[in-house]
N, C-alpha and C positions, 0 to 999 in steps of 0.2 A: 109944211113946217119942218126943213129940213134941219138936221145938226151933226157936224162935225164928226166924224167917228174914233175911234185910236186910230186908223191906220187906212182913211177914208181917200186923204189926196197929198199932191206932193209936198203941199203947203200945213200938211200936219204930220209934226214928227211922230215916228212909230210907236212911240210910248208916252207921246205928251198927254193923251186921255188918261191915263194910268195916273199921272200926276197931278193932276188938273183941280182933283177934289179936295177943297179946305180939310173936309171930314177928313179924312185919311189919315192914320199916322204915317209917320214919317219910315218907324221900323217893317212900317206892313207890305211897304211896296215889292221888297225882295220877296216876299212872299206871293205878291200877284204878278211878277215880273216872271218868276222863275218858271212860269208851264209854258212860256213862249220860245217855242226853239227856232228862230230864224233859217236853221240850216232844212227845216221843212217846211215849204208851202202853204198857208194856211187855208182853209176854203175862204172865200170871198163873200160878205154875206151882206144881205140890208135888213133889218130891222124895220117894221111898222105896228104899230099900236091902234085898232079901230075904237077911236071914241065914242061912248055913247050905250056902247054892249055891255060894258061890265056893271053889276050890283054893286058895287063897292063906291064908295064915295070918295074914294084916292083922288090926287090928282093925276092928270091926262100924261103930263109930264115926270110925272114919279113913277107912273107906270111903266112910260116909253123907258125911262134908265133900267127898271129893273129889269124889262124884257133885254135889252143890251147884254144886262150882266149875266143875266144867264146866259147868251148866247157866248158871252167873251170867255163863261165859266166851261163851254164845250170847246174853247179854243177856235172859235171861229173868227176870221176879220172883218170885224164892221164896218161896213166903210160909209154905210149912211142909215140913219135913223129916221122913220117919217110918221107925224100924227094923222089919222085919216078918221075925218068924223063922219059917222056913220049915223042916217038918218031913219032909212028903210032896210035891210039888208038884203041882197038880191039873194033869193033861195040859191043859183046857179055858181054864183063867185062871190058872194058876199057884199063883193065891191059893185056902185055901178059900173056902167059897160065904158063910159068918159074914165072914170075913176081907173080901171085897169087899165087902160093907154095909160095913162099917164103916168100910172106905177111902173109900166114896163120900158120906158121909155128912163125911168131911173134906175130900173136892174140892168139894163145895157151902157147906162154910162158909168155904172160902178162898178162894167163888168163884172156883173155878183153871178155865182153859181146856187147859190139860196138865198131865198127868202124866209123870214123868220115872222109870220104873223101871230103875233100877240091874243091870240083866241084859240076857241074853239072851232075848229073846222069841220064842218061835214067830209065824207070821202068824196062827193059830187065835187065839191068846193074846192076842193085840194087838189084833184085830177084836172079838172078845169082852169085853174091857173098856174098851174104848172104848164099845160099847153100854153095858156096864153103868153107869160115870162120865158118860156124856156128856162126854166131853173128850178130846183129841188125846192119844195113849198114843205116846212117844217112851220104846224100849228103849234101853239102852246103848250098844250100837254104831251105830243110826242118830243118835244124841245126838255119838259121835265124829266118826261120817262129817260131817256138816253144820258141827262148828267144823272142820275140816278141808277143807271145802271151800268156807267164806268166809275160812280165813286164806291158800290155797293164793294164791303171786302169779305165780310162772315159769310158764310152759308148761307143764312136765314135770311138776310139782307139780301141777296141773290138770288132765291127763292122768291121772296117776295116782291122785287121786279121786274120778274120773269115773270111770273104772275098776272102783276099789272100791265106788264106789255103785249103778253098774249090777247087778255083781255082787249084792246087797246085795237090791236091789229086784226082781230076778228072782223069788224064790221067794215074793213078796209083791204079786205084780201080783193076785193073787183078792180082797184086799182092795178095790182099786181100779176093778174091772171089773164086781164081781156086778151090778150095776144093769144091765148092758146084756146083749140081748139075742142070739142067733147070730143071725149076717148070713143070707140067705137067696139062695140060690143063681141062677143062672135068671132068668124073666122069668115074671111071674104067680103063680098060688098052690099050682102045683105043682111049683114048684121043690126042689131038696133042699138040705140042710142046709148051711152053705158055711163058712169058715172062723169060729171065733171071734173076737171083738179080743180076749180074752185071749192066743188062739193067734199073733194077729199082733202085738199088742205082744212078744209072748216073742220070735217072729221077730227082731224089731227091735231089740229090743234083745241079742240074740245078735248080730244081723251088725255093732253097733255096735261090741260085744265085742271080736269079732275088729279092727274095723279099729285100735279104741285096742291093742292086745297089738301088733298091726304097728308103729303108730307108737313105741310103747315099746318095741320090739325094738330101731327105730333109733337110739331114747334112750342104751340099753347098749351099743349098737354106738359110739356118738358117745362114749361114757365110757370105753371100752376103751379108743379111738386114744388118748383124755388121757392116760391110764394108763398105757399105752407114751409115750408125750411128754415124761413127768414121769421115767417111769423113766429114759431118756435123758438126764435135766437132771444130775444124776440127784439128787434131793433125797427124804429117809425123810418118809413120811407118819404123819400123827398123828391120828387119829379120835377126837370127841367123843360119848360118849355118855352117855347117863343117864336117870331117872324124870324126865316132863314137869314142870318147876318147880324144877330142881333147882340151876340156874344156868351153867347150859351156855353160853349166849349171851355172859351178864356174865361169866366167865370168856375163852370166846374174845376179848371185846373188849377184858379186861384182856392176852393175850398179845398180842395181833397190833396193837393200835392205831386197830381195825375200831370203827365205828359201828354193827354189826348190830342191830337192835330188841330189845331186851330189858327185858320186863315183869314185876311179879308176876301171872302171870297163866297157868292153861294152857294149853299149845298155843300159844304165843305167837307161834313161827318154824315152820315148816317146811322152806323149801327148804334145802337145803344151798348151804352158804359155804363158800370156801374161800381162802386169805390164808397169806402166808409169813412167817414171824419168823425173828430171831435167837437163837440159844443161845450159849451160855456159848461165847467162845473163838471167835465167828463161822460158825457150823457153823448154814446155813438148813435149816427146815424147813418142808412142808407141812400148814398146819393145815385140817381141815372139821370144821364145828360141823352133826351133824346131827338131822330130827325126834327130839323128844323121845317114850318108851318110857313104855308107863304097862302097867298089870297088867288081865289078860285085854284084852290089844291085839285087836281085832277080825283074824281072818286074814287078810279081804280087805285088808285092808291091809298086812299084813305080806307078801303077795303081791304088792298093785300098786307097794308102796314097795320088791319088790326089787332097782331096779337104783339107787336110792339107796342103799339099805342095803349093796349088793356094795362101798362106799367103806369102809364097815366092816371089812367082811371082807379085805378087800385093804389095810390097814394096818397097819404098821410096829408101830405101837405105839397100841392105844386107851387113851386115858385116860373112866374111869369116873368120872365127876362124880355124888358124891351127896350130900344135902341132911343134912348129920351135926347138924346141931339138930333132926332133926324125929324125932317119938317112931316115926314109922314108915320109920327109915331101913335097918334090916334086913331089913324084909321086901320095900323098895325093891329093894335090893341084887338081891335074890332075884328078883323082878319081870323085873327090868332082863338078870341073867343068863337068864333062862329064853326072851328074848327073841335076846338071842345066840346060843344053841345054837343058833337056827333060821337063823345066819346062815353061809353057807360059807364055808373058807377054802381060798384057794390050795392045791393039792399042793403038799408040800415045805414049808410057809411055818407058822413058829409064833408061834401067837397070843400077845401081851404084854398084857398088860393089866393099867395102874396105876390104882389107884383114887387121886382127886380129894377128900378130904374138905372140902367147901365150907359154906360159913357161920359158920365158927368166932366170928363177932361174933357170934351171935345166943346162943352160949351162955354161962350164968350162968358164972360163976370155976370154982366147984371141976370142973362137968363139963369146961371148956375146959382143965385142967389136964390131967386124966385122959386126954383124945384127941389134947393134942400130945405126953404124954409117950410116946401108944399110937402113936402116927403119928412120933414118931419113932423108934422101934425096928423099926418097918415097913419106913422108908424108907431104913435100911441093906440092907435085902434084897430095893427097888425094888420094895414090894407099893402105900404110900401115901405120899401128903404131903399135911399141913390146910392149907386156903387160906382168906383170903377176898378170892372176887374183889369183892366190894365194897369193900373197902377197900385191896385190895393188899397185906396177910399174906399171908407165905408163897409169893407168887408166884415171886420169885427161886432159893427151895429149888428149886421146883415147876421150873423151867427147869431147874436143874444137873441133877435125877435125869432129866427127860426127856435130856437130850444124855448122861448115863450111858448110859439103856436102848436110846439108837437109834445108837450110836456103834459099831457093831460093825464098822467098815473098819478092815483093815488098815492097820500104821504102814508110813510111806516114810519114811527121813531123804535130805536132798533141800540138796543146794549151790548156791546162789544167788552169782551176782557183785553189786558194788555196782551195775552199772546192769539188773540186774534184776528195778528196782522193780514195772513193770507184772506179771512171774511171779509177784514175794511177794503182790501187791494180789489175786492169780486165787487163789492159793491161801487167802488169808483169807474170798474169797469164795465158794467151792466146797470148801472142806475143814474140818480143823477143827486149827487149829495147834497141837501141846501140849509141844512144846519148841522154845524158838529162840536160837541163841547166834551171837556176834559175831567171827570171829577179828584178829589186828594188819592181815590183810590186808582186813579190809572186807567179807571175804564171810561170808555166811549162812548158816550151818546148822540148817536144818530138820527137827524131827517131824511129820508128815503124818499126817492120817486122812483116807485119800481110798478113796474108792468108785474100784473096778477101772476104769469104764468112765471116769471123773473122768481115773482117772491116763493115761487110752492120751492122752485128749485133751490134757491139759498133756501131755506127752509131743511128742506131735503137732502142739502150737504153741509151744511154747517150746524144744525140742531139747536140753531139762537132760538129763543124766547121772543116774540115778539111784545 
């Protein structure tokens, strides 16, 4: 089940895949046009999806494009895409032994230099048809690791894929060694056998192991103190998550006013942001827009990304950003939560989680009908609200229900004189006002939504009576 690739045969122009997709906007393409520099080479690549392996309930085909995208996201050229249902898996190639002719016989007509198998590879598996194609065989997750570790920019982000790739390449150094020989022990030819480089590359990259897990110990150590700093301010955090592409980024930049990069494209962001807005009534909050969640996430990564992801877990309220035009936004959903379970939360602290339905331009009328009148029967009961952050629909709903769901301090009413303006300015700034009346004498009468530790401190500087 072959298909078309961007830049597959002479009969497909080099950027006609790029344009191809209704979804698209129209402003996004310069954006996924511009990493393709003609004046360099691209590698050659084909794309295959084994059907049948994955736990997910996707489709076969929703799968095959997204393996595409990520490979077009490492700047590879696709030049053909293939579904391969897989019934048995051979322990040796995966593929049967028919099956790999016939694969190889399509890496030589698209004279591909890789192969990009949409799984999980053993290292048997991947040294073995690599001989048989003659071409670099990149499985799924070393395909993640690598856009993952040319988008990483922070420190910590680079730490942490460095991390995962060590990990990654541990069980896979035999591919890389067999050519050499045991070192020999001694002086002369009857020396004994002395270590392997296999054995000393494992070394190495074990004691590397440990030293990145130290320095990222100190990473979660340095995110705790925040953590506590913030709870002190004391302002409710708001965590962004969702399936990679789902518009996380364009979203946070439509709350917060933030320039963060946001592409059509996956993997776009990694490190985590984080940026303070206003809600409804003056009432700030903490927003992080963090990596984006795609289905069968490699573990070493959801292991080395755990003291980013702990921002997850330790928030007030996540909002779930999912991509509600795209045909495979349910099984996203599913994706995305199966990825959360693995994430901890605080004792004592319960998880909130509003879903985000984003993209609402991109669908035809009668569907956009159908999911604002469903989104809004939701969002009396603070499950969703449709947005779109491209256009800024719905963003302002999307505000009020977030200061509903994280509004859980206690009311103060609170007596103000006329010259205590600077105490009313602190309270609009640290709280969240939701009744305020005037009497003949001038003074103030306030409703307060103030966080305990909020009110000791107005308390404590301003010596109001409560």
């Amino acid at each position: 089940m072959s298909r078309c690739g961007r830049r597959r045969a002479p009969s497909c122009s080099p950027l006609a895949h790029q344009h191809s997709s209704p979804r698209t906007r129209p402003e996004a393409h310069a954006l996924t046009s511009r990493h393709i520099d003609h004046a360099v080479p691209l590698i050659r690549a084909i794309v295959i999806h084994p059907d049948g392996r994955s736990e997910s309930s996707r489709l076969a085909e929703e799968r095959l494009e997204e393996a595409a995208g990520l490979a077009r996201a490492l700047d590879l050229d696709v030049r053909a895409e293939e579904i391969v249902r897989i019934r048995k898996p051979a322990p040796a190639t995966l593929f049967g032994s028919g099956k790999v002719e016939e694969l190889a016989a399509l890496v030589r007509a698209a004279e591909a230099e890789a192969v990009v198998v949409d799984d999980q590879l053993t290292p048997v598996q991947q040294r073995n048809l690599e001989q048989a194609w003659d071409a670099k065989v990149i499985d799924r997750t070393g395909l993640i690791l690598e856009i993952f570790g040319r988008r990483a920019r922070t420190k910590e982000g680079r730490l942490q894929v460095e991390l995962a790739r060590l990990d990654y390449e541990r069980s896979r150094l035999v591919r890389t060694w067999t050519h050499l020989e045991r070192q020999r022990g001694g002086a002369g030819t009857m020396g004994g056998p002395g270590e392997t480089q296999i054995e000393l590359d494992r070394r190495m990259i074990a004691d590397r192991i440990v030293r990145l897990k130290g320095e990222l110990e100190e990473v979660r150590r340095t995110r705790g103190l925040h953590r506590r700093a913030r709870a002190r301010a004391p302002f409710p955090s708001v965590a962004l998550v969702g399936y990679t592409n789902a518009g996380k980024s364009t979203l946070f930049n439509r709350l917060t006013g933030s320039d963060v990069v946001a592409k059509d494209l996956l993997f776009a962001t990694l490190d985590t942001t984080q940026r303070t807005i206003r809600l409804p009534q003056g009432r700030p909050a903490i927003v992080a827009d963090t990596v984006g969640f795609i289905s069968d996430l490699p573990h070493e990564l959801v292991e080395s990304f755990r003291a980013t992801l702990e921002e997850v877990g330790e928030a007030d309220l996540i909002l779930h950003v999912r991509d509600i035009a795209s045909p495979d936004s349910e099984a996203q959903r599913r994706d995305v939560e199966a990825v959360l379970e693995q994430i901890d939360t605080p004792e004592g602290k319960t998880r909130r989680v509003l879903e985000v339905w984003n993209k609402i331009d991109l669908l035809d009328a009668e569907a956009r009908e159908a999911v604002l009148g469903q989104a809004g029967r939701l969002r009396a009961q603070g499950r969703a609200v449709a947005v779109s952050a491209w256009t800024g629909e719905g963003i302002e709903a999307l505000r009020e229900t977030i200061a509903g769901l994280i509004d859980d301090d206690p009311e103060t009413e609170l007596v103000l004189d006329p010259s205590q303006g600077e105490a009313l300015a602190w309270l609009y700034e640290n709280g969240r006002v939701t009744g305020r009346e005037t009497d003949a004498a001038g003074r103030t009468r306030l409703t307060v939504r103030l966080h305990p530790a909020a009110l000791g401190r107005f308390e404590r500087q301003f010596q109001t009576a409560v």
